[in-house]
Each structure stands twice: as structure tokens, then as C-alpha cells.
C-alpha positions as CSV (number, residue, x, y, z in Angstrom):
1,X,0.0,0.0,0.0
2,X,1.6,3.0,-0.9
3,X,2.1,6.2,1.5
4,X,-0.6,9.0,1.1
5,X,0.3,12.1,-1.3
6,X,0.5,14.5,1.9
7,X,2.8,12.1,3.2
8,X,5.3,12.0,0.8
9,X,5.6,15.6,0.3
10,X,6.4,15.8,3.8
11,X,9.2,13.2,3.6
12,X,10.1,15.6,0.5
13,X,10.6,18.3,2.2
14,X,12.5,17.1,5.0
15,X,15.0,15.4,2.6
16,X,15.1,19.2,1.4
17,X,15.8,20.3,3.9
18,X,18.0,18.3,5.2
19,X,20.1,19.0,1.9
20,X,20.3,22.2,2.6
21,X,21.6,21.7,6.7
22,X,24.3,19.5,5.0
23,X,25.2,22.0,2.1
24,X,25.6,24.8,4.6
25,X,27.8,22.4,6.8
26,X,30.0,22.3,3.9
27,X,30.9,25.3,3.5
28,X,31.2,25.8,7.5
29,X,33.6,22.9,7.6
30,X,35.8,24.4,4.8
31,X,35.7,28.1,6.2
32,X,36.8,26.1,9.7
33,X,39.5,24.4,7.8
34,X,40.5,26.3,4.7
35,X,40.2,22.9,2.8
36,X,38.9,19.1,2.6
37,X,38.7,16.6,0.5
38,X,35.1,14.6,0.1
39,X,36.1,11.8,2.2
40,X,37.2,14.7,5.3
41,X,33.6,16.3,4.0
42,X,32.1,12.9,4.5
43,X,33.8,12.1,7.6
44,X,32.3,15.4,9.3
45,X,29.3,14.8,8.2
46,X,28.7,11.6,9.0
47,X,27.5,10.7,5.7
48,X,28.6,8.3,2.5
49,X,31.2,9.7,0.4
50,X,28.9,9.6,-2.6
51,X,26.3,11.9,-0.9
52,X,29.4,14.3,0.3
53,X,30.2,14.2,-3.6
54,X,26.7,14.7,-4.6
55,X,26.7,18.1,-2.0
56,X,30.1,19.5,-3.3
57,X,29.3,19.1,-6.5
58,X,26.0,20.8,-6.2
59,X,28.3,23.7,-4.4
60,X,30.8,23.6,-7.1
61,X,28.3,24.1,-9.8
62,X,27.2,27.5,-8.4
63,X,30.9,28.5,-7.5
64,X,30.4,28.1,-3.7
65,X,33.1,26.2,-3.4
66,X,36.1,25.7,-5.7
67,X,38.6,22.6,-6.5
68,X,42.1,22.4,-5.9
69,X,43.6,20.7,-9.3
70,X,46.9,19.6,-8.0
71,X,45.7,18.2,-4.4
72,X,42.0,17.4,-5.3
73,X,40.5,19.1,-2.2
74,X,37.8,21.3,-2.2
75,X,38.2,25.0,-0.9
76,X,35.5,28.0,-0.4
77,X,34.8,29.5,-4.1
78,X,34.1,32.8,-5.2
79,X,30.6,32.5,-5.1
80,X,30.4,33.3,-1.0
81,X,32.6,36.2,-1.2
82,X,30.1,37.5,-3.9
83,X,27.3,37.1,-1.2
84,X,29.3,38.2,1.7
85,X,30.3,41.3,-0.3
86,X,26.6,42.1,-1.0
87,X,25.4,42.0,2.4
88,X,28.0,44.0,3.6
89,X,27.2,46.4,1.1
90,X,23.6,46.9,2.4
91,X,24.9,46.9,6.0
92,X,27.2,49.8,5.0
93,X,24.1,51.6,3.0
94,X,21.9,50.9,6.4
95,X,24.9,52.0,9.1
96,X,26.0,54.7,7.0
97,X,22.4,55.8,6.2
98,X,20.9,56.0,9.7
99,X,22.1,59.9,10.6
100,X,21.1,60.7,6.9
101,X,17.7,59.1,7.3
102,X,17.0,60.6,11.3
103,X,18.4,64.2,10.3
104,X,15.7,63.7,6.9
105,X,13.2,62.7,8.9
106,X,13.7,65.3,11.7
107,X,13.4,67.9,9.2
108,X,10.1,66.9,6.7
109,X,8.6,65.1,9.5
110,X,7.6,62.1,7.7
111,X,8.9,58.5,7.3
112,X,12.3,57.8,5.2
113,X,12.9,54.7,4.3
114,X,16.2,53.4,2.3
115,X,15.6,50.6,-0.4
116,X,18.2,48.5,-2.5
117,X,16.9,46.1,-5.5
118,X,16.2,42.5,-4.7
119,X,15.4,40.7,-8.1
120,X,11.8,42.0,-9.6
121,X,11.1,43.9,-6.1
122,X,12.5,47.0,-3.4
123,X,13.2,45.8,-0.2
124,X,13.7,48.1,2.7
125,X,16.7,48.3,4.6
126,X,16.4,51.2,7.0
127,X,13.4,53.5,8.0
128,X,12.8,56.3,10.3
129,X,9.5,57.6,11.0
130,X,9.3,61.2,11.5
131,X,7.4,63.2,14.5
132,X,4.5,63.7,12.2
133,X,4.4,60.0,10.6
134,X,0.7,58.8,10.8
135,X,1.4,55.2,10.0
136,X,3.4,53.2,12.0
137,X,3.8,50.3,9.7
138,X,7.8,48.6,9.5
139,X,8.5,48.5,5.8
140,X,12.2,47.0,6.4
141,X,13.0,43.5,5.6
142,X,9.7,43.9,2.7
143,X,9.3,43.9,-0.8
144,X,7.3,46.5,-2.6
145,X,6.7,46.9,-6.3
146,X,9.3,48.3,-8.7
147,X,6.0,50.0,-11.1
148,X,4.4,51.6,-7.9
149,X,6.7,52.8,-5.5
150,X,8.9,55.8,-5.6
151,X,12.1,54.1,-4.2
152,X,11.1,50.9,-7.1
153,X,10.4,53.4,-9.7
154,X,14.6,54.8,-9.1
155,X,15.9,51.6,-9.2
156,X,14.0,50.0,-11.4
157,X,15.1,53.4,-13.7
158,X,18.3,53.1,-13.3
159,X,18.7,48.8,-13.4
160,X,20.4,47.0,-15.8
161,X,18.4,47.2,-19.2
162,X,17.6,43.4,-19.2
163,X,15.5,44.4,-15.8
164,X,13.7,47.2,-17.2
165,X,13.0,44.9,-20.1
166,X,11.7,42.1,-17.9
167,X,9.5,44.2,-15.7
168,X,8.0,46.6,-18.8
169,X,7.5,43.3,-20.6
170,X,5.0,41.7,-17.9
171,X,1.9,42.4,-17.1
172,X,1.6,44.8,-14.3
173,X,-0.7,44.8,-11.4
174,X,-2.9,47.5,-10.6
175,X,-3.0,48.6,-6.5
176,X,-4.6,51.4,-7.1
177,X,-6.5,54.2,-8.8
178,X,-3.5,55.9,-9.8
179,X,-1.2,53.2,-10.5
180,X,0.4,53.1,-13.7
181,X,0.0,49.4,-15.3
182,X,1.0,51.2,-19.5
183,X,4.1,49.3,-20.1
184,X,5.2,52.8,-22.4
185,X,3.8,54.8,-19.7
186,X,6.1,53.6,-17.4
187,X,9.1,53.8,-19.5
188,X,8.3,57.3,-20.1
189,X,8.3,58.0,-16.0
190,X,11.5,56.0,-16.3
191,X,13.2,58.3,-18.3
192,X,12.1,61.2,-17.1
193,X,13.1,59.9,-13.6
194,X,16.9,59.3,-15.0
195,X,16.6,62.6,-16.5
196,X,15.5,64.7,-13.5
197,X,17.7,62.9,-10.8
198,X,14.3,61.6,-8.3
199,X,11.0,60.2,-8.6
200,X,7.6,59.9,-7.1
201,X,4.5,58.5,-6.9
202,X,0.9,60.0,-5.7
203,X,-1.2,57.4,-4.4
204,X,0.2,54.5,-6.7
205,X,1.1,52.2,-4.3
206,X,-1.7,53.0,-1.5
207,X,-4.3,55.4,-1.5
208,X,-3.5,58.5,0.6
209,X,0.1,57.5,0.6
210,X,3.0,59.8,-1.7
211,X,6.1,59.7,-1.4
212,X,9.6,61.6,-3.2
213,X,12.6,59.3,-3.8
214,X,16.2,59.8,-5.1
215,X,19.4,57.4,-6.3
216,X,21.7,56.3,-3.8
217,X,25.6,55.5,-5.9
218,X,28.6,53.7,-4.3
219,X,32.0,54.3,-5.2
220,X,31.9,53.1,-9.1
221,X,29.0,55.6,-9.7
222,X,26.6,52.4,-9.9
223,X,23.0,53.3,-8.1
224,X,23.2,50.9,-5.1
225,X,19.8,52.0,-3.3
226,X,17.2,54.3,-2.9
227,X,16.4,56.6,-0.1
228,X,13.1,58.1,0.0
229,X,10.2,60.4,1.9
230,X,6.9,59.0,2.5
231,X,3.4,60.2,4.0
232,X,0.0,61.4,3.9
233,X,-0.9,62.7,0.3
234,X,-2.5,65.4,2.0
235,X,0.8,66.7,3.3
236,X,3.0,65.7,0.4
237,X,0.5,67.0,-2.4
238,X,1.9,66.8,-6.3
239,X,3.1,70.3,-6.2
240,X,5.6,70.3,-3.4
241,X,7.4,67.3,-4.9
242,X,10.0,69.3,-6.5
243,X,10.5,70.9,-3.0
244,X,10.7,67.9,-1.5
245,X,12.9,66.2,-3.7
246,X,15.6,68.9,-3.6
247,X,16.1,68.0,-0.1
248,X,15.9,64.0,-0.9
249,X,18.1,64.4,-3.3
250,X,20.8,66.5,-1.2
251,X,20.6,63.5,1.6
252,X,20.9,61.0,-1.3
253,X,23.9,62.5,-2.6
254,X,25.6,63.1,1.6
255,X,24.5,59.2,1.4
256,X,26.6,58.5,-1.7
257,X,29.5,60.5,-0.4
258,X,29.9,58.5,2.8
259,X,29.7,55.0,0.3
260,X,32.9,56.5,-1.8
261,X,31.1,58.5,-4.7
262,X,32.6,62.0,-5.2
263,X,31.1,62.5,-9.1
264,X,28.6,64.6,-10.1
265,X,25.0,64.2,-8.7
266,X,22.4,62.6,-11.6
């Protein structure tokens, strides 16, 4: 009699997950002992050399871990300094961003919040709500829309072109009244975003909400986040986005100074 279908996707996904306990292992065994061979992997492990093989491989094949020709041991690849240097990066943007954010904050009494690019989304990595902040939501650690959010809308504009072409070349949800779902309409807001240095959004995202964002740049000029000023539409009306985004801008750019970028501000 065979096991029931809920059954075996349970014992699926704690074979899964147990794949994933052992692949990590790996790579702590070989940062605790700079290299290994599979049958040292296997021996910490406490598993068959063929499964150790299967695991290294699996590491290998996304450069997590790199082979030794001449002694045929395995060391730690490439691959983990790429992810380490990333998530130092948005630690720097978060540490270094904090005074930015407060003084920002402080001064237009409203929530800032700083946002890198995660794939198809925004995600928050810092936010400060102002004395006059009506919503007391925590954006940070979350994804928001690249189409519908101010902080989105800058990154997205300034992304690699094979991003803009993946996002303008989906269909795009609608949250809102106001939100803009015209693949050419879009791209239009894009460029004028580049063009103008900050972008925004009126109620695109969540009714009642605005909110004035401008580009973030490390040291190579690249845009590495977004830092942005969000509240009531009733307080951040269409018309005072320009004044609002001179000041955004001026705390994006002391942001991109403290990251290494001395060029022009765009």
C-alpha cells in the first residue's frame, strides 16, 4: 500500500531540507578548515562519500566552493565572497544611512525609508519615522513593487536594461486608482526619472500615501539603493514634490558621499 500524497511531500521536504543543513555544513567545515577533501567532508558529516560528492558538486556548480587541481580538495569559491560582499554592502548603506535618514526625517517630519533592489522587487533596509508620521507600519526587511513605488520606480530606472526589459514586458498589477499598469507609460516615467535625478509617486502604491525618492551610488557611480520620503498625500501634495525632492536628493547625494562617490550628482 503505498504512502498518502500529503505524506510524501512531507518526507520531501524534510529530505530538502535536510540537503540544505548538509550543504551549509559544507561550507562551514571548509571556512573552519580552509580545505577538505570529500572523504574529510564525508567524515564530518557523518555521511557516504557519494552523498558528500553529490553536495560538493551541487556547491561547485554555483561557484560556492572551488577545487584544488593539484591536491583534489575542495576550498571556499568565489561564489560566498560575492554574497558576503553584498550583504556588507547593504549593512554599509543601512549604518552609514541611519544619521542621513533621522536628520531627513527630523526635518520633513515624515517617514524615510532606504531601499536596494532584490530581483523583480524593493526591499527596505532602514526606516525612520518622522514626529508627524501617521502610520506606523515597518516596511524594512519587505518587498514592494518596482512599477508603484517611488524608491522601485529609481531603481528600477536606473537597473540593468535586461530588468527594465523584464519588468515593462510583464503584465503589471494595478493597486490602485492611480497606479500606472501602461508598459510605455512607465518607461516614459523611467526616463524622465533618470533625466530629473528623483522620482515619485501620488497614491500608486496605497491610497492616501505619496512619497519623493532619489538614487543612492557607491564608489563606481553604480546606483546601489534608494532613499526616500513618504506620508499622507494630504501633506506631500503633487506640487511640493519638486520641494521635496531637492532636499531628498541633497541627503541622497551626503549618502553616496559616505559610500565613496565623489562624481557629479544625476
Amino acid at each position: 500500500m503505498s504512502a498518502p500524497q500529503g505524506e510524501n511531500a512531507d518526507r520531501t521536504s524534510v529530505a530538502v531540507v535536510q540537503s540544505v543543513d548538509r550543504a551549509l555544513s559544507v561550507l562551514e567545515i571548509l571556512a573552519a578548515q580552509g580545505e577538505a577533501g570529500v572523504t574529510e567532508v564525508a567524515a564530518e558529516l557523518g555521511v557516504h562519500k557519494s552523498t558528500a560528492f553529490r553536495l560538493v558538486a551541487a556547491l561547485e556548480s554555483r561557484g560556492f566552493v572551488e577545487q584544488l587541481a593539484d591536491r583534489g580538495k575542495y576550498r571556499l569559491g568565489f561564489g560566498v565572497v560575492r554574497l558576503a560582499g553584498a550583504a556588507a554592502a547593504q549593512l554599509d548603506i543601512a549604518r552609514e544611512g541611519r544619521p542621513i535618514s533621522e536628520a531627513l526625517a527630523a526635518d520633513l517630519e515624515e517617514t524615510v525609508n532606504i531601499a536596494i533592489l532584490d530581483g523583480d522587487r524593493a526591499v527596505n533596509v532602514s526606516q525612520v519615522r518622522g514626529p508627524a508620521a501617521l502610520s506606523t507600519h515597518n516596511w524594512v526587511g519587505q518587498g514592494t513593487p518596482l512599477h508603484a513605488t517611488s524608491s522601485g520606480k529609481v531603481l528600477l530606472a536606473h537597473a540593468a536594461d535586461a530588468v527594465r526589459k523584464d519588468v515593462l514586458g510583464r503584465d503589471l498589477p494595478r493597486y490602485t486608482f492611480a497606479t500606472i499598469t501602461d508598459p510605455e507609460l512607465l518607461r516614459q516615467d523611467l526616463d524622465r526619472i533618470v533625466d530629473q535625478g528623483w522620482g515619485a509617486t501620488a497614491e500608486e502604491y496605497e491610497v492616501g500615501l505619496s512619497a519623493v525618492a532619489a538614487p543612492v551610488r557607491g564608489a563606481d557611480g553604480d546606483v546601489l539603493a534608494a532613499l526616500s520620503v513618504s506620508g499622507p498625500s494630504f501633506r506631500m501634495a503633487v506640487e511640493d514634490f519638486p520641494r521635496l525632492a531637492r532636499r531628498v536628493v541633497a541627503a541622497a547625494v551626503e549618502l553616496s558621499r559616505r559610500l565613496g562617490y565623489f562624481g557629479p550628482a544625476r
